[in-house]
MARKOL-959635 format. One record per residue (C-alpha): residue in one letter; x, y, z. Coordinates in Angstrom, 3 decimals. Example, Ala and Ser with C-alpha at 12.3 -4.5 7.8 and 13.67 -1.06 7.14 Angstrom:
<lobas>
resn, xx, yy, zz
A, 12.300, -4.500, 7.800
S, 13.670, -1.060, 7.140
</lobas>
This chain:
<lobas>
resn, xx, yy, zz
X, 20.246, 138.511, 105.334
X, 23.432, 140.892, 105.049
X, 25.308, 140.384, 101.956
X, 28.993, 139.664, 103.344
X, 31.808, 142.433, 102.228
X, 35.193, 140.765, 101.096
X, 37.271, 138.748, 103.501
X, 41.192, 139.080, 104.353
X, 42.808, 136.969, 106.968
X, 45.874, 138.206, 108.625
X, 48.498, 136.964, 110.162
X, 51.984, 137.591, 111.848
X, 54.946, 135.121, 111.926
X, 58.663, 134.802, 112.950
X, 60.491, 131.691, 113.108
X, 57.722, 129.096, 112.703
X, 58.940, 126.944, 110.389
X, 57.721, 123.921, 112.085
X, 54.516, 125.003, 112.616
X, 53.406, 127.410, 109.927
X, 52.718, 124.158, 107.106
X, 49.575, 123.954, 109.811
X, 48.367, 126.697, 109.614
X, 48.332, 126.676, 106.015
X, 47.041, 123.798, 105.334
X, 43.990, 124.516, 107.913
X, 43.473, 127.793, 105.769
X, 43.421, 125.737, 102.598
X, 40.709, 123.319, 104.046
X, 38.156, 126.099, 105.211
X, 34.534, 125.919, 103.913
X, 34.556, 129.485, 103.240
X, 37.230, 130.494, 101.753
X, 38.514, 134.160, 102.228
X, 39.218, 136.828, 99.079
X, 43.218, 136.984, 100.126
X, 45.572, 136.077, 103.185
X, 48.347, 138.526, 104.417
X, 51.186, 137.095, 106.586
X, 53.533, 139.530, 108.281
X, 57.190, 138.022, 108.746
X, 59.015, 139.568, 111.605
X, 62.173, 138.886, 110.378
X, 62.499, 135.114, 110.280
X, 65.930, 133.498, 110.484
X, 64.581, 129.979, 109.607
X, 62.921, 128.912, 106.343
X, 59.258, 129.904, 107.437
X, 58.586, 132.579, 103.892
X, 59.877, 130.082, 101.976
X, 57.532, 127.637, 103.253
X, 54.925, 130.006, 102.911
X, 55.770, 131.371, 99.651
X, 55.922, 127.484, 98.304
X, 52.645, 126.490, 100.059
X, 50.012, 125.250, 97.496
X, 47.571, 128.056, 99.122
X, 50.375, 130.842, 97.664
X, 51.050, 129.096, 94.521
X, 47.339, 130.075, 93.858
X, 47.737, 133.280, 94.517
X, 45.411, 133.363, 97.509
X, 48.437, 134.467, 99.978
X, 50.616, 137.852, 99.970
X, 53.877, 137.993, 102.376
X, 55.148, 141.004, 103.855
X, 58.156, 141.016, 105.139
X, 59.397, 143.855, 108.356
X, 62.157, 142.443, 110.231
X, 62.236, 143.704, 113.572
X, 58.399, 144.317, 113.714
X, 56.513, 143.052, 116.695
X, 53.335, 141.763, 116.733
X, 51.232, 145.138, 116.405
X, 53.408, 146.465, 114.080
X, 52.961, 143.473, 112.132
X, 49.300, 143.138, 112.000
X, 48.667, 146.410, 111.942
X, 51.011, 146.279, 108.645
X, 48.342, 143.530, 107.414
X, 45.592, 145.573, 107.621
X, 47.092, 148.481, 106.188
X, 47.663, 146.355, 102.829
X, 44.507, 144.088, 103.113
X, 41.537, 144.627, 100.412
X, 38.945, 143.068, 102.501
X, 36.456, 144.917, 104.694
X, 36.398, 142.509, 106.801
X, 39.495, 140.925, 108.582
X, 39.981, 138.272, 110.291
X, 42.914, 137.535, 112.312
X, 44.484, 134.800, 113.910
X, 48.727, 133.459, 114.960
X, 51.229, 131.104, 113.734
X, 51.113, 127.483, 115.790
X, 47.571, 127.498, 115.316
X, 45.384, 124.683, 113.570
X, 42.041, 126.338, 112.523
X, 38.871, 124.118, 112.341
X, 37.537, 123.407, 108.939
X, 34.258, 126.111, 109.649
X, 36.673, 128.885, 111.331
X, 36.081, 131.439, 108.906
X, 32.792, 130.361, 108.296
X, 31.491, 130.581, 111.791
X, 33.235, 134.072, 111.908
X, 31.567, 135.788, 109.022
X, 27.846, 134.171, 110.165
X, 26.993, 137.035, 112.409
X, 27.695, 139.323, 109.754
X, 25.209, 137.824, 107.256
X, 22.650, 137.082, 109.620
X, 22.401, 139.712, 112.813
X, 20.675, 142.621, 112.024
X, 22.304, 145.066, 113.099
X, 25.059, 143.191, 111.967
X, 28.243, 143.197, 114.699
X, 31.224, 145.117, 113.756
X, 33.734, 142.430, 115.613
X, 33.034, 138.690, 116.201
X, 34.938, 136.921, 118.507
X, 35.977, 133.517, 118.036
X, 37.463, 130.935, 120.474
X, 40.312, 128.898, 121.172
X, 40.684, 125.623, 122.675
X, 43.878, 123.231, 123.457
X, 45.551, 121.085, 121.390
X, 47.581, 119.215, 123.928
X, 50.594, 116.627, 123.056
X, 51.452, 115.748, 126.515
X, 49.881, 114.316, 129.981
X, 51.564, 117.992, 130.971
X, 50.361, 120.055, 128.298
X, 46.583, 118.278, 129.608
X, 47.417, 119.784, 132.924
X, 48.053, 123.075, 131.229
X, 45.046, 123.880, 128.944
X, 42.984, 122.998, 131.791
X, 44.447, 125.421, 133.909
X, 45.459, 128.505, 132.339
X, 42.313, 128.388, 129.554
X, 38.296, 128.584, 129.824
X, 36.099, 126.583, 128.640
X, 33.114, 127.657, 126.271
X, 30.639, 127.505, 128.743
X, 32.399, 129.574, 131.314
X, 32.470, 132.988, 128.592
X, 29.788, 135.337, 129.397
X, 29.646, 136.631, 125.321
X, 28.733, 140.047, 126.556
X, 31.731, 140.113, 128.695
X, 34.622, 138.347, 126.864
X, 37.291, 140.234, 124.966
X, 38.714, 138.017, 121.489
X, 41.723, 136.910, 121.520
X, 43.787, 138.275, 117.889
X, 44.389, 134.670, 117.372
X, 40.193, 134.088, 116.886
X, 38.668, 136.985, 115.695
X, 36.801, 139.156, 112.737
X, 36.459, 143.054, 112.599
X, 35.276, 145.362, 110.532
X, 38.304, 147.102, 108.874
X, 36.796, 150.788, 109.320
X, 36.642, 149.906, 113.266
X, 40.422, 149.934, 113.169
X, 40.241, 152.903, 111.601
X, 38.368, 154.235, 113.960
X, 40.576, 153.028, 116.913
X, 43.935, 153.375, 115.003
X, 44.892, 150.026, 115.234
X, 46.433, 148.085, 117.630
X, 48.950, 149.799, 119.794
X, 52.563, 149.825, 118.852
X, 54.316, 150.409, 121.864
X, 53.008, 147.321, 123.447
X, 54.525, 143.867, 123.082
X, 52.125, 141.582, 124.884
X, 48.122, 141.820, 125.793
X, 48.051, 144.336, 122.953
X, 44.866, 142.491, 121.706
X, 43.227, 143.187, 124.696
X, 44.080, 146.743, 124.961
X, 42.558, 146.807, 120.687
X, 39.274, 144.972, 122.446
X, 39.007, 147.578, 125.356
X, 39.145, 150.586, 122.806
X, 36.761, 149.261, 120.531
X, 34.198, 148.235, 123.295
X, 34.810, 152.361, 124.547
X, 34.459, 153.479, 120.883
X, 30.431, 151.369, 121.001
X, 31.108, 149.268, 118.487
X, 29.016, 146.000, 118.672
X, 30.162, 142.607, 119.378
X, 29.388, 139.259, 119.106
X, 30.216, 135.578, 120.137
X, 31.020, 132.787, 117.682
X, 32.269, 129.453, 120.105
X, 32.347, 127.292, 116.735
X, 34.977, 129.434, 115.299
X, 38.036, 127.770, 116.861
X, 41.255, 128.116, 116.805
X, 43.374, 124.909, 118.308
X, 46.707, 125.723, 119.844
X, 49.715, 124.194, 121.810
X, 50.291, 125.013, 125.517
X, 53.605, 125.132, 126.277
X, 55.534, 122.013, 127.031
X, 57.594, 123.250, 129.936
X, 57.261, 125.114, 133.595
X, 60.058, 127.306, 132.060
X, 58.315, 127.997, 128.746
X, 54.958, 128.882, 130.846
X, 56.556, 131.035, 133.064
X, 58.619, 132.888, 130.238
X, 54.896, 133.353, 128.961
X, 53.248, 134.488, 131.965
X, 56.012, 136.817, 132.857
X, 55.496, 138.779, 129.617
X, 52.029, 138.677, 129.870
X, 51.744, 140.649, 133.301
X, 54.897, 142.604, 132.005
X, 52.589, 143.663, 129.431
X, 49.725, 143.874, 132.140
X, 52.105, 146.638, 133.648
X, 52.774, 148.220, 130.449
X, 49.073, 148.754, 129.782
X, 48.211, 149.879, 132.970
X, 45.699, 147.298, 133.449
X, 44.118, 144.433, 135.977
X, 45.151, 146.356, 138.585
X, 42.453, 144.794, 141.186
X, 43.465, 141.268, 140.052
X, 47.129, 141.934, 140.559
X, 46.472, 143.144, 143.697
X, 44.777, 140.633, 144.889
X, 47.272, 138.218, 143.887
X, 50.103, 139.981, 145.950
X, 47.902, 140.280, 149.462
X, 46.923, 136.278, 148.642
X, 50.459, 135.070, 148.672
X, 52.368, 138.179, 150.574
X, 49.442, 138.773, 153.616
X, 46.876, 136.130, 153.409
X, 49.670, 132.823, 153.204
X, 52.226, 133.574, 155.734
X, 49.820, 135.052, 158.213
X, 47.627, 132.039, 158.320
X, 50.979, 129.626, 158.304
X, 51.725, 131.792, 161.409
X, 48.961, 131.339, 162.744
X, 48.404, 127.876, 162.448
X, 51.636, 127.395, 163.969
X, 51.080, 130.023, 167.273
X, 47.551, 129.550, 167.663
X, 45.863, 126.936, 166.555
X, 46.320, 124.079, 163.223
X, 42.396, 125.078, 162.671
X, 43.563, 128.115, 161.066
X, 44.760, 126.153, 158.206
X, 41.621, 124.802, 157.427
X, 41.017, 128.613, 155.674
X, 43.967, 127.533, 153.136
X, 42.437, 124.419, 152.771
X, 39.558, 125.983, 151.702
X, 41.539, 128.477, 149.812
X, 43.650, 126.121, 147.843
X, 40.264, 124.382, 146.787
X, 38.867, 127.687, 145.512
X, 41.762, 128.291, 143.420
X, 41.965, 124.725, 142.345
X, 38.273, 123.733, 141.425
X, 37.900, 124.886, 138.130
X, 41.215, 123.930, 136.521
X, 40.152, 120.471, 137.674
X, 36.992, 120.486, 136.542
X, 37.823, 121.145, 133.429
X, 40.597, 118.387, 133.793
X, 38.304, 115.853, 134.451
X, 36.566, 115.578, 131.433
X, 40.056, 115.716, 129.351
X, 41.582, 112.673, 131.302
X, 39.670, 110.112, 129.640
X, 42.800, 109.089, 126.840
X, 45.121, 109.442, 129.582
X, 46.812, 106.280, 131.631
X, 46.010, 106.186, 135.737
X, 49.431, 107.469, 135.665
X, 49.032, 109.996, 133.345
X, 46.288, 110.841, 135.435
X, 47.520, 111.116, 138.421
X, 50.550, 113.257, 136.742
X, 47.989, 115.570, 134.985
X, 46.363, 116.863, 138.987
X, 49.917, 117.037, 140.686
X, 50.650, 119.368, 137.593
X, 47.590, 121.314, 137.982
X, 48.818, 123.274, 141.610
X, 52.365, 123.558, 140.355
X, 51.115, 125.586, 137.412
X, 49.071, 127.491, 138.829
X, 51.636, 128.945, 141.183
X, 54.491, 129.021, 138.922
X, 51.930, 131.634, 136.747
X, 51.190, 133.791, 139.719
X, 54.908, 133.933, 141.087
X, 55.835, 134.862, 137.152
X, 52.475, 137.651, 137.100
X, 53.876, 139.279, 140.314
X, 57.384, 139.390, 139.235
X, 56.466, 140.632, 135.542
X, 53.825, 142.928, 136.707
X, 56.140, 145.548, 138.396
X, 58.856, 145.532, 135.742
X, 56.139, 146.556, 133.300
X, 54.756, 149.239, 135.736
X, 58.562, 150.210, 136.019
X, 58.175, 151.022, 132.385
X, 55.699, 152.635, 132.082
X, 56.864, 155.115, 134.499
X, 59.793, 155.344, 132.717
X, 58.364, 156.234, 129.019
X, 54.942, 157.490, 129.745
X, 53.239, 155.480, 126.893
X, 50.094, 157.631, 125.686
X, 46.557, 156.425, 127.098
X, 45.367, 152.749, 126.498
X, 41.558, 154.403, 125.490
X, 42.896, 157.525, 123.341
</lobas>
């Protein structure tokens, strides 16, 4: 068994005043408890570091504030780590409601692999308050059993990493706004440093309660997509599906033959079958109503977040062009 270096969770804020007294509280009700927790404030206009600063957890002296205004989300964590005392750190966002073994889960590959892992990813799961916000975990987020460990790449808002690895990779990248997490994952996975998978360690979050909030979302994300220069394949695919593929089988269905439409038939149940799989074992608490609300929502969502990738994608690549960020993997 490896004896287990000390522990600093981080964290970056702005403006969650009605949400950050959860977080807190699910930090103060962990079975493990970390050595200190660092929360970056990004310049909040609300009372959020008051809040924090008056939560029992900081009255113990267990939680240190920082305050940057204007810093985004790298900045900000990368601010955390810079301060933190712990060799190991483990990150996660405001709005989230950690389960009582989070950190615990996390740091159990690094007692008991051998070689221990230098990053352990976590895992996040819904926390719906709506028939809505049903429909939109279960479209836009995978469940455990669909991660391939090898293959999946933490999210910042469920994760542990050896401090020296971000070192090593200097951080996470400034320039970025959005998917900077996964840009963090893709140059530590180039830099060899071992990962691992820990599906206990959750991290419980809101989807957003709105088709305009969700497409704000996914907008930024495939601005940030373009940005980063990455998922260029999957983009692409996305633009020939609804630009090529749609209208020239509506054509033809309409010239030739309705048969043709049997092909989006078929393609509008290959997009569709997993968000409703998934669906189907959340609709249990939910009215025949609320049922039948939760798979009309299901399609809706799922095209309002491709019509807000391809519109966000290009104004990212249009940035990039324009200031020539340096190399994601450098």
């Amino acid at each position: 068994m490896n004896l287990l270096p000390s522990v600093t969770v981080i964290a970056t804020v702005k403006n969650e005043a009605s949400s950050i007294g959860m977080l807190l509280d699910s930090l103060s009700k962990q079975t493990e408890q970390p050595d200190e927790i660092i929360i970056v404030d990004g310049g909040s206009t609300d009372d959020t570091v008051n809040m924090i600063r008056a939560h029992p957890l900081s009255q113990c002296g267990i939680v240190r504030v920082l305050v940057q205004k204007g810093a985004n989300i790298s900045q900000g964590r990368n601010a955390a780590i810079a301060a933190a005392r712990g060799e190991i750190i483990a990150s996660t966002d405001a709005g989230v409601r950690l389960s009582p073994v989070w950190l615990a889960e996390l740091m159990k590959p690094f007692r008991e692999q051998n070689p221990p892992p230098d990053i352990v990813s976590g895992f996040f799961l819904p926390d719906p308050h709506s028939v809505f916000e049903t429909a939109m975990g279960a479209t836009i987020l995978p469940a455990a059993t669909e991660i391939v460990p090898e293959r999946f790449n933490p999210s910042s808002r469920s994760v542990a990493f050896r401090k020296s690895a971000w070192e090593w990779v200097r951080g996470y990248p400034e320039w970025l706004d959005y998917c900077e997490d996964l840009i963090f994952d893709f140059r530590l996975r180039r830099a060899g440093f071992r990962f691992a998978f820990a599906p206990q360690a959750i991290a419980c979050f809101r989807p957003r309660s709105s088709l305009a909030a969700f497409f704000r979302q996914y907008y930024r994300y495939a601005r940030g997509d373009g940005k980063a220069d990455i998922w260029r394949k999957r983009h692409a695919i996305r633009y020939v599906t609804y630009l090529v593929a749609l209208p020239s089988l509506i054509a033809l269905g309409v010239i030739h033959s309705p048969l043709w439409w049997l092909l989006l038939l078929l393609g509008a149940v290959g997009m569709l079958w997993t968000p409703y799989k998934r669906l189907r074992s959340e609709l249990r608490r939910h009215s025949l109503a609320g049922k039948i609300q939760a798979v009309l929502w299901v399609p809706l969502i799922r095209v309002t977040g491709d019509v807000a990738k391809m519109i966000g994608y290009p104004v990212g690549l249009w940035w990039r062009w324009r200031h020539r960020p340096p190399a994601n993997f450098n």
